[in-house]
VOVO-842978 format. One record per residue (C-alpha): residue in three letters; residue number from 1; x, y, z. Coordinates in steps of 0.02 Angstrom, whole numbers. Layout:
r residuo ALA, num NUM, px X, py Y, pz Z .
...
***
This chain:
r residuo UNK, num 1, px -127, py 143, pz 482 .
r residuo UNK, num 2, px -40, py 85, pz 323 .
r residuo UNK, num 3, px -108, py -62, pz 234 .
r residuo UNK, num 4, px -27, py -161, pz 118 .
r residuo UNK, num 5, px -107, py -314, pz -14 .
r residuo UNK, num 6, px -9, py -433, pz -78 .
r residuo UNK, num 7, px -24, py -579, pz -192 .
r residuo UNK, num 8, px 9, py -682, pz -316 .
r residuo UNK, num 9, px -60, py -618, pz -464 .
r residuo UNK, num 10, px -237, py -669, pz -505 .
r residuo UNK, num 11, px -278, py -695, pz -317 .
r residuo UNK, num 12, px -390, py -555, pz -294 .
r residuo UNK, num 13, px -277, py -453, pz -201 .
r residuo UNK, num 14, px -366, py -304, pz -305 .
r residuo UNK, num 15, px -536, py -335, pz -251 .
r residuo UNK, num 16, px -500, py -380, pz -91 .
r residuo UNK, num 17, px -400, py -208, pz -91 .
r residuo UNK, num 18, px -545, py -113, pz -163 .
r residuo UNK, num 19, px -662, py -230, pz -33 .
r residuo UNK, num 20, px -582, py -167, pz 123 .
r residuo UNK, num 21, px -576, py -2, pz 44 .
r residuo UNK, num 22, px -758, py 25, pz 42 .
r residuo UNK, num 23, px -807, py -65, pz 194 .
r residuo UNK, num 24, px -700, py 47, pz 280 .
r residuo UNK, num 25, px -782, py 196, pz 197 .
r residuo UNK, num 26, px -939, py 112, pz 225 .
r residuo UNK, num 27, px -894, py 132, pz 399 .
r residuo UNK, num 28, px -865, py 312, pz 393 .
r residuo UNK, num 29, px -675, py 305, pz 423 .
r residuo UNK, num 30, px -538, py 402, pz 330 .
r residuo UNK, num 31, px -495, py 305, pz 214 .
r residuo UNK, num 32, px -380, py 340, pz 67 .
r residuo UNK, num 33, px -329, py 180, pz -84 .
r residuo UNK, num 34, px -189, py 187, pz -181 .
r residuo UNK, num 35, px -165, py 102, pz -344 .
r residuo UNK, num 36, px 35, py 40, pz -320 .
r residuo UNK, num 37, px -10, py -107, pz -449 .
r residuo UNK, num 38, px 86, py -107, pz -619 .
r residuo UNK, num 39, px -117, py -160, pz -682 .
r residuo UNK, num 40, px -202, py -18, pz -646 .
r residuo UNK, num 41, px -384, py -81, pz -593 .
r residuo UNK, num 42, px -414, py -11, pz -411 .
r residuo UNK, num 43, px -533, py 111, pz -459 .
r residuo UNK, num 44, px -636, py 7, pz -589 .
r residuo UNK, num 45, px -645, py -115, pz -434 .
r residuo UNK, num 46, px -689, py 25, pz -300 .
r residuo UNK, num 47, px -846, py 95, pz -425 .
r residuo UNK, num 48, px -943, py -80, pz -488 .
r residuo UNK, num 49, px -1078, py -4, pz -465 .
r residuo UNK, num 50, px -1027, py 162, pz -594 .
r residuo UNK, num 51, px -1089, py 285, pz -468 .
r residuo UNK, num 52, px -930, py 408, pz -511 .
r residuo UNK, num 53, px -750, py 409, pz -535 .
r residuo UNK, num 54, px -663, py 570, pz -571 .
r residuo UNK, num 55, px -465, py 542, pz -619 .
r residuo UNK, num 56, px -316, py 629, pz -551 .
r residuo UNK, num 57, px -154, py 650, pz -609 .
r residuo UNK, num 58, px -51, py 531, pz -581 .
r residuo UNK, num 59, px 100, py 508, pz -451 .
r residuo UNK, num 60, px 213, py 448, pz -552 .
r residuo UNK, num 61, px 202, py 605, pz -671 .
r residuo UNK, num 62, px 254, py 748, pz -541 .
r residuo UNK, num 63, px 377, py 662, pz -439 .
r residuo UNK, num 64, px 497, py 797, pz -438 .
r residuo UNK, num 65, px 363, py 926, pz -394 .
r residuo UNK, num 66, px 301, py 787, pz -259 .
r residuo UNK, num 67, px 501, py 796, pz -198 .
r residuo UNK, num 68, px 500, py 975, pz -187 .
r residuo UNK, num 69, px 346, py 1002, pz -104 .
r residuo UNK, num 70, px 403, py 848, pz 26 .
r residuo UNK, num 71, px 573, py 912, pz 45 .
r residuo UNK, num 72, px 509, py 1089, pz 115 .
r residuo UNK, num 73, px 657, py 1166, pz 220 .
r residuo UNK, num 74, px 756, py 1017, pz 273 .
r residuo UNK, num 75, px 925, py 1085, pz 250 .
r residuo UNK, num 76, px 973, py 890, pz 223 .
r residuo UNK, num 77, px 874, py 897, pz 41 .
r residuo UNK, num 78, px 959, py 1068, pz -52 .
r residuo UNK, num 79, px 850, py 1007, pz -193 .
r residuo UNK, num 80, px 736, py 899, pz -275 .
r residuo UNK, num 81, px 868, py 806, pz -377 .
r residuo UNK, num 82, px 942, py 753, pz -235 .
r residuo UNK, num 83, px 806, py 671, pz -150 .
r residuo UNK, num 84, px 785, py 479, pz -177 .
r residuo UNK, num 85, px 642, py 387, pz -148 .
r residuo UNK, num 86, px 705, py 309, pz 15 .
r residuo UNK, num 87, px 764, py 478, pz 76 .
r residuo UNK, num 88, px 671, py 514, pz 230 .
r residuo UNK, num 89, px 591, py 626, pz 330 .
r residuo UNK, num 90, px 679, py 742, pz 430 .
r residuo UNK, num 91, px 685, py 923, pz 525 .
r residuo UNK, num 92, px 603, py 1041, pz 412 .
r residuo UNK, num 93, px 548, py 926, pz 296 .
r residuo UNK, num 94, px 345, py 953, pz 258 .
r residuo UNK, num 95, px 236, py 798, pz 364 .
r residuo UNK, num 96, px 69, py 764, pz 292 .
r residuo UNK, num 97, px -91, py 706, pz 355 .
r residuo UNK, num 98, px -204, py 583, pz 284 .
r residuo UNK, num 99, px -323, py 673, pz 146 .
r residuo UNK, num 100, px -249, py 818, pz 208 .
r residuo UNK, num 101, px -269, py 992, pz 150 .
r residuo UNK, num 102, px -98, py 1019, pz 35 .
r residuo UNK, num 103, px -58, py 1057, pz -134 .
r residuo UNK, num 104, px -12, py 854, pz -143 .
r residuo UNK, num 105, px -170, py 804, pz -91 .
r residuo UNK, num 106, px -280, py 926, pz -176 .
r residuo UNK, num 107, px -184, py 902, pz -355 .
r residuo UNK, num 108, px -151, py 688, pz -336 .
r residuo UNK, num 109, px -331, py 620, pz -232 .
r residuo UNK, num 110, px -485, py 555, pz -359 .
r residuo UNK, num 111, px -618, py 479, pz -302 .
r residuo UNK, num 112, px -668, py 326, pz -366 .
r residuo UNK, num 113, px -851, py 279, pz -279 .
r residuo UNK, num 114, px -881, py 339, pz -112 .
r residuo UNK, num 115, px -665, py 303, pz -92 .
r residuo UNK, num 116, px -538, py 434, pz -114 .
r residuo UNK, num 117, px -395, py 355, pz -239 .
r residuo UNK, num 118, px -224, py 397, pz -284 .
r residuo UNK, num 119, px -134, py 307, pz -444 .
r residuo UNK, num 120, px 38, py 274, pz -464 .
r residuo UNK, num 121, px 9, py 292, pz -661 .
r residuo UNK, num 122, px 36, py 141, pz -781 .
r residuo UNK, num 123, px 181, py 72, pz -849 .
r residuo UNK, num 124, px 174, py 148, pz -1049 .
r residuo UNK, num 125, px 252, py 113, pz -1208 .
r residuo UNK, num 126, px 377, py 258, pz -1166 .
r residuo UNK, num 127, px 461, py 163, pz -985 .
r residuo UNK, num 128, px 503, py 1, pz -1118 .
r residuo UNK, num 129, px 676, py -34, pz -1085 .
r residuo UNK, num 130, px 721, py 122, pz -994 .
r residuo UNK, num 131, px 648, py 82, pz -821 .
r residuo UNK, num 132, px 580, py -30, pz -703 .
r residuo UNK, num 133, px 401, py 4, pz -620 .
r residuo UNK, num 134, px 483, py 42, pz -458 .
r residuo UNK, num 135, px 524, py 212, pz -528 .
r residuo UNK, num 136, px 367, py 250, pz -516 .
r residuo UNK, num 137, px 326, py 170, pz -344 .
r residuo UNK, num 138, px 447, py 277, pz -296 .
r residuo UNK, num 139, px 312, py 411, pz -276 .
r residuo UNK, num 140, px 218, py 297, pz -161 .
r residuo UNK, num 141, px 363, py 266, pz -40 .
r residuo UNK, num 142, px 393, py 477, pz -17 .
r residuo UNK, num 143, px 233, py 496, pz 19 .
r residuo UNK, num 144, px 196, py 381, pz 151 .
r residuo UNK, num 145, px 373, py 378, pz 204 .
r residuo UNK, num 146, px 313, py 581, pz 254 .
r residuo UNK, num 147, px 136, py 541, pz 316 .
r residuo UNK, num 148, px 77, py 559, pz 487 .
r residuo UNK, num 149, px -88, py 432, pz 477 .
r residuo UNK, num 150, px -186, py 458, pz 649 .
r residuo UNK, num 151, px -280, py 324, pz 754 .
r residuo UNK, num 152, px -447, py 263, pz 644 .
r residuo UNK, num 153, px -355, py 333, pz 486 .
r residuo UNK, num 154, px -313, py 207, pz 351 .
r residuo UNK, num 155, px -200, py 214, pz 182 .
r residuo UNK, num 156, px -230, py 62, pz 76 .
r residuo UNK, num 157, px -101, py 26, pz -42 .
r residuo UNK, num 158, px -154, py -110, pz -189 .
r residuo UNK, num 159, px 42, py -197, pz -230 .
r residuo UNK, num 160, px 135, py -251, pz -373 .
r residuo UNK, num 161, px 109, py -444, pz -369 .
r residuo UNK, num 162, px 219, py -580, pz -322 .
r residuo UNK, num 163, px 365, py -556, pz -226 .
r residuo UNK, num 164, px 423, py -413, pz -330 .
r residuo UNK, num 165, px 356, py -288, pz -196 .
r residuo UNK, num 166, px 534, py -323, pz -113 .
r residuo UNK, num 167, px 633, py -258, pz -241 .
r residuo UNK, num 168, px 612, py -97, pz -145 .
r residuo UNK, num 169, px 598, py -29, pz 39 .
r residuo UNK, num 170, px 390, py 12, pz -2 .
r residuo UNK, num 171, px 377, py -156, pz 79 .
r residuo UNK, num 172, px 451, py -91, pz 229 .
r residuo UNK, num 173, px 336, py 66, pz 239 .
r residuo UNK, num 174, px 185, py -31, pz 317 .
r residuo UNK, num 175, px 110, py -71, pz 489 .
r residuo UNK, num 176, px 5, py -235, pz 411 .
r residuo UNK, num 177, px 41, py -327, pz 266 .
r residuo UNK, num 178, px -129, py -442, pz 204 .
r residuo UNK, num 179, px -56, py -577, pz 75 .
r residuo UNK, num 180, px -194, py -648, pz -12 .
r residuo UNK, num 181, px -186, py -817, pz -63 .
r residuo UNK, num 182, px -282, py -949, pz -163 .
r residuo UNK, num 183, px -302, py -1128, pz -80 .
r residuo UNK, num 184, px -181, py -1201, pz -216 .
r residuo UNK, num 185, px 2, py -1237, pz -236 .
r residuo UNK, num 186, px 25, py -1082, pz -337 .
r residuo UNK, num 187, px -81, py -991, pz -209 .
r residuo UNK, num 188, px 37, py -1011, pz -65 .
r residuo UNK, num 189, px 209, py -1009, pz -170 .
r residuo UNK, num 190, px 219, py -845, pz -153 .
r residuo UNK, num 191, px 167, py -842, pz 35 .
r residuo UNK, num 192, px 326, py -905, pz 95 .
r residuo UNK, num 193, px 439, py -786, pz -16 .
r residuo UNK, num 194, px 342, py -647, pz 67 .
r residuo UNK, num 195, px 343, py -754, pz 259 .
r residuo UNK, num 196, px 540, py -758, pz 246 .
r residuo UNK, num 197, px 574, py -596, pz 201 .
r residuo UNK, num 198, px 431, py -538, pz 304 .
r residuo UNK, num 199, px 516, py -603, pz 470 .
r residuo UNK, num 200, px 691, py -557, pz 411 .
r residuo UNK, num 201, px 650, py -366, pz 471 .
r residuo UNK, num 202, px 518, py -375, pz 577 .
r residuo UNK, num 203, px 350, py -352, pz 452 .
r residuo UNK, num 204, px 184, py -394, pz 516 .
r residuo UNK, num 205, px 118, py -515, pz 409 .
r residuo UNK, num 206, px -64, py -604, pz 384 .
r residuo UNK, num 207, px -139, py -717, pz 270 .
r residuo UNK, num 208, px -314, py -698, pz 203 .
r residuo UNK, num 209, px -389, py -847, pz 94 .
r residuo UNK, num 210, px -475, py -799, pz -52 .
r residuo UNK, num 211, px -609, py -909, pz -170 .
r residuo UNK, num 212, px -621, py -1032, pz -42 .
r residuo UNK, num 213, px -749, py -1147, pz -82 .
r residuo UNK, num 214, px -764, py -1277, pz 57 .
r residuo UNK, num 215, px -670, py -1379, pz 203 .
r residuo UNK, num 216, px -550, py -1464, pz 83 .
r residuo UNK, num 217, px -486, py -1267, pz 24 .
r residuo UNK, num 218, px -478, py -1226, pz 191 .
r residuo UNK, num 219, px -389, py -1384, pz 284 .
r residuo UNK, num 220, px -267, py -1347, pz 138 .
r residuo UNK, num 221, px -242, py -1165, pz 183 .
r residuo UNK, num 222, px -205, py -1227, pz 369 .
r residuo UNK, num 223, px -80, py -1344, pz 322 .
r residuo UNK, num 224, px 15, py -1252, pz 222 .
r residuo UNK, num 225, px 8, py -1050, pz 293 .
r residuo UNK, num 226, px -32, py -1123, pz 465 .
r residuo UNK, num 227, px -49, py -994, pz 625 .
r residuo UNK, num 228, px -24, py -835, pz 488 .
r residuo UNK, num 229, px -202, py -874, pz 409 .
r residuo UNK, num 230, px -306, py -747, pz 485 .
r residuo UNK, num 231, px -470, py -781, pz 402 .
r residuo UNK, num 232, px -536, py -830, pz 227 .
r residuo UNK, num 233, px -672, py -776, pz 79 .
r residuo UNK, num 234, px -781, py -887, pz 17 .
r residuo UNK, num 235, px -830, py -892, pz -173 .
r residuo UNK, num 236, px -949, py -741, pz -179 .
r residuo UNK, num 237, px -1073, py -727, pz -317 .
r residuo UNK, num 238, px -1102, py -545, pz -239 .
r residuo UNK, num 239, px -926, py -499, pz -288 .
r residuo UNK, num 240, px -930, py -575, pz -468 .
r residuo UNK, num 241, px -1087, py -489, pz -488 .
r residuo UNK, num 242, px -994, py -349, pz -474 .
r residuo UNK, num 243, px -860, py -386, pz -558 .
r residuo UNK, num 244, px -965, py -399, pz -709 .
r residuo UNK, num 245, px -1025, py -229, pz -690 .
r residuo UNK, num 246, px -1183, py -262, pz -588 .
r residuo UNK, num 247, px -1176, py -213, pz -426 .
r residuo UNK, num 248, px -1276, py -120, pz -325 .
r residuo UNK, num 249, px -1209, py 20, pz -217 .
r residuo UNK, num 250, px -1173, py -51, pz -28 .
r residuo UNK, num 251, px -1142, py -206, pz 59 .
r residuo UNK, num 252, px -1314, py -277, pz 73 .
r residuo UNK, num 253, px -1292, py -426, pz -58 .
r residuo UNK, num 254, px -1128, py -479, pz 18 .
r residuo UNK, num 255, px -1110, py -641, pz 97 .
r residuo UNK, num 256, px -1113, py -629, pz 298 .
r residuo UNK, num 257, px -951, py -749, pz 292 .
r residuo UNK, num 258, px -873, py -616, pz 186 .
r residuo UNK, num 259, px -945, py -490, pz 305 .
r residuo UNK, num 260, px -870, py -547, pz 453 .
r residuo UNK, num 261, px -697, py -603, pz 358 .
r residuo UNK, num 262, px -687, py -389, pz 316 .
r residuo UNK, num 263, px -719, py -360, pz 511 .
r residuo UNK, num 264, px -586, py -466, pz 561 .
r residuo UNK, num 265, px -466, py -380, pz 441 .
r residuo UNK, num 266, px -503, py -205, pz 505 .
r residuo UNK, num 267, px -492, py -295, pz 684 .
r residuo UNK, num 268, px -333, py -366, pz 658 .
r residuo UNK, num 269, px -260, py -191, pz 578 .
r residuo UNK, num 270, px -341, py -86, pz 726 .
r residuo UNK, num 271, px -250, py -196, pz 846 .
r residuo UNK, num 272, px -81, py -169, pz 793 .
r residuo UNK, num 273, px 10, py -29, pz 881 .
r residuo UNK, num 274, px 89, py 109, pz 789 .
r residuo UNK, num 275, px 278, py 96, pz 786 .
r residuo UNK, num 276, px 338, py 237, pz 719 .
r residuo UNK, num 277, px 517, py 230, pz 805 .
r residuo UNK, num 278, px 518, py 30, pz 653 .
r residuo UNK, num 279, px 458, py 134, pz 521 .
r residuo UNK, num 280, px 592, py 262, pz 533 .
r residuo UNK, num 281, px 723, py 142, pz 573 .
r residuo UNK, num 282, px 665, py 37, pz 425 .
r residuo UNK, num 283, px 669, py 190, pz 305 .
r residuo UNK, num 284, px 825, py 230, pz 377 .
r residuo UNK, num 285, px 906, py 46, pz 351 .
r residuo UNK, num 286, px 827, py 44, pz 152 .
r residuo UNK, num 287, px 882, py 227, pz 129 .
r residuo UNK, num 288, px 1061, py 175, pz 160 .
r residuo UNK, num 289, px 1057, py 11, pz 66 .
r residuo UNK, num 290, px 1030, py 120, pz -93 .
r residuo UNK, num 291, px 1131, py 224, pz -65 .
r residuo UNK, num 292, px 1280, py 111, pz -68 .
r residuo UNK, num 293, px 1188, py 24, pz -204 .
r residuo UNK, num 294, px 1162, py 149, pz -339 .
r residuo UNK, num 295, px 1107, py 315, pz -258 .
r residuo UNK, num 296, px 1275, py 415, pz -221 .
r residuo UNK, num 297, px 1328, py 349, pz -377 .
r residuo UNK, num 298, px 1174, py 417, pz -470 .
r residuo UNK, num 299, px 1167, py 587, pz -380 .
r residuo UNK, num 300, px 1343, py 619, pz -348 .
r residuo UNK, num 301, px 1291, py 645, pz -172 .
r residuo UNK, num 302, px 1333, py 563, pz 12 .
r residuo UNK, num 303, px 1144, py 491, pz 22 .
r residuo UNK, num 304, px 1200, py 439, pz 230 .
r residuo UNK, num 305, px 1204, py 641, pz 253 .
r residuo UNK, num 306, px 1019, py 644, pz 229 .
r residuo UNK, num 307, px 996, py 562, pz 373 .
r residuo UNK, num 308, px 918, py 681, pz 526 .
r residuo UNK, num 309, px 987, py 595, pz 708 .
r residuo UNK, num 310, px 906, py 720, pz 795 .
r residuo UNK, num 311, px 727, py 673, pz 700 .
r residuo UNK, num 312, px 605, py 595, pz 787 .
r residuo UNK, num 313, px 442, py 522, pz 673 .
r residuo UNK, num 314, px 261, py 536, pz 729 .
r residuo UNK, num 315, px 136, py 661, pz 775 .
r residuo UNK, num 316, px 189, py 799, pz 891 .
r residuo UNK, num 317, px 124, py 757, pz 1065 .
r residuo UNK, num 318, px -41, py 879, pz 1079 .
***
C-alpha cells in the first residue's frame, strides 16, 4: 500500500512519517520511506537514536536513467526523453516490486535506522529560478506510478507541505492519504484545501491530530475536521526526546496513547482495498491533463499515444 503524509508545515507530518515508518518495521513488515519533502529530514527523523544511516543517491539526480530503466520495451516510450512523469505504465514497460531486486532499487534504497529510505534530493542553489521542486518529485510519481506493492507491503512517502502536493498528479498516486493537523486554526486551514480536492477525484483521506494536549485540542479537532479525524497524538516527551537526539532504539518509552494512535493508522491503511483499476485511471486522467498543458508542447510528442488500452495494472494473477 501507498502512504501518503500531509500537512501544514510544522505539523509533524515528518515525524509522524518517520513514526509509522518504524513501527511498521518494528513490526517486521516491508516497509520502504521516501523523503518527497522539499526539507529533507526523513532520515535524521527515522535514526534518533544514530544507530546508522548510509546515503544513496538521490532520485532526482538519475531521472533519465530511472526513465530508461522504467520504460523497458514499451513500444509507447521510444525513449527516455519522451517519457513524462505522468506517463504510465504500459505493455512492456518494466513493473517493480517493493525493495525489489533491480538496478533502481539496488542503486536509489539507503537505510536510515532499521528503515529502508529513498530521497528525492534537495532543492540547491543550482534549481533557483530555473525549476520548481516538482521536477524532482517527478521521480517519485514514475516510480510508484510502475510499482506493484503486495498485500502487508507499504511505501511511505513524507510530502511537500501545504496544499502544494496538488500541483501535480503524485497526489493521485496513493491508496491513503494521512493529513496531519495541529488543533489550531492554522492547523486545519490546510485540511479543507486538501478535503475538497481530496473528494473531487475520489482520494481516501484521514485526519490524524498531532500535539494534542487535552479535551479542549481535541473537541476542537471534532468540530472542525469532524467524521475524517481518525485518531490523535498526544504531546510526547518520548518523541521530543528524540528529537533532541536522545532516543533509545525501539518503542518502549513511547506513550501507550501514541501506541495505539500508530495501530489504528496501520489499521485503517490495511483496511482499504487495493484499487488498482483508480490508480491507473487516475494516472491516466493526470497524464493527459499535462499533456495538453505543457507536455506535447515540451516534447514535441502526442503524450495521449502513450496511453496502453489494452493495459491492465496490478500483479499478474498467480
Amino acid at each position: 500500500m501507498r502512504v501518503a503524509f500531509v500537512g501544514k508545515g510544522g505539523s509533524g507530518k515528518t515525524t509522524l512519517s518517520a513514526l509509522f515508518s518504524r513501527w511498521l518495521a518494528h513490526s517486521g513488515a516491508p516497509v520502504l520511506a521516501i523523503d518527497g519533502d522539499i526539507n529533507q529530514h526523513l532520515a535524521e527523523a527515522l535514526d534518533p537514536a544514530h544507530t546508522g544511516t548510509s546515503a544513496a543517491p538521490p532520485l532526482a539526480a538519475d531521472l533519465a536513467g530511472i526513465k530508461d530503466f522504467l520504460r523497458g520495451t514499451n513500444p509507447r516510450v521510444p525513449s527516455a526523453s519522451a517519457m513524462v512523469k505522468t506517463t504510465p505504465p504500459g505493455t512492456g514497460s518494466r513493473l517493480v516490486r517493493l525493495l525489489g531486486d533491480d538496478e533502481l532499487h539496488a542503486r536509489h534504497v539507503g537505510r536510515a535506522g532499521d528503515v529502508p529510505l529513498m530521497v528525492t534530493g534537495e532543492f540547491d542553489e543550482s534549481d533557483l529560478g530555473v525549476s520548481c521542486y516538482h521536477s524532482k518529485l517527478g521521480a517519485v510519481e514514475l516510480y510508484l506510478g510502475h510499482l506493484l506493492d503486495g498485500e502487508g507491503e507499504y511505501a511511505v512517502v513524507d510530502m511537500t507541505a501545504g496544499a502544494d502536493a496538488f500541483a501535480s498528479g503524485l497526489f493521485a498516486r496513493f491508496d491513503m492519504t494521512f493529513l496531519v493537523a495541529e488543533p489550531t486554526r492554522k492547523g486545519v486551514s490546510v485540511y479543507r484545501q486538501y478535503r475538497d480536492h481530496a473528494r473531487e477525484f475520489g482520494i481516501p483521506l484521514a485526519v490524524v491530530g498531532n500535539k494534542v494536549s487535552g479535551e479542549d485540542d481535541l473537541l476542537f479537532l471534532k468540530e472542525e475536521v469532524g467524521d475524517d479525524l481518525l485518531t490523535h497524538l498526544v504531546h510526547s516527551p518520548w518523541v521530543r526526546s528524540a528529537e533532541q537526539g536522545r532516543a533509545a532504539a525501539g518503542f518502549d518509552g513511547l506513550e501507550p496513547h501514541n501506541r495505539h494512535a500508530l495501530t489504528v493508522l496501520r489499521d485503517a491503511v490495511d483496511a482499504r482495498p487495493k484499487d488498482w483499476a483508480a490508480l491507473h485511471r487516475h494516472a491516466v486522467e493526470f497524464h493527459l491533463r499535462n499533456a495538453r498543458a505543457w507536455g506535447d508542447e515540451a516534447t514535441g510528442l502526442d503524450l495521449a499515444l502513450q496511453i496502453d488500452p489494452d493495459f491492465v495494472p496490478g500483479p499478474s494473477p498467480s
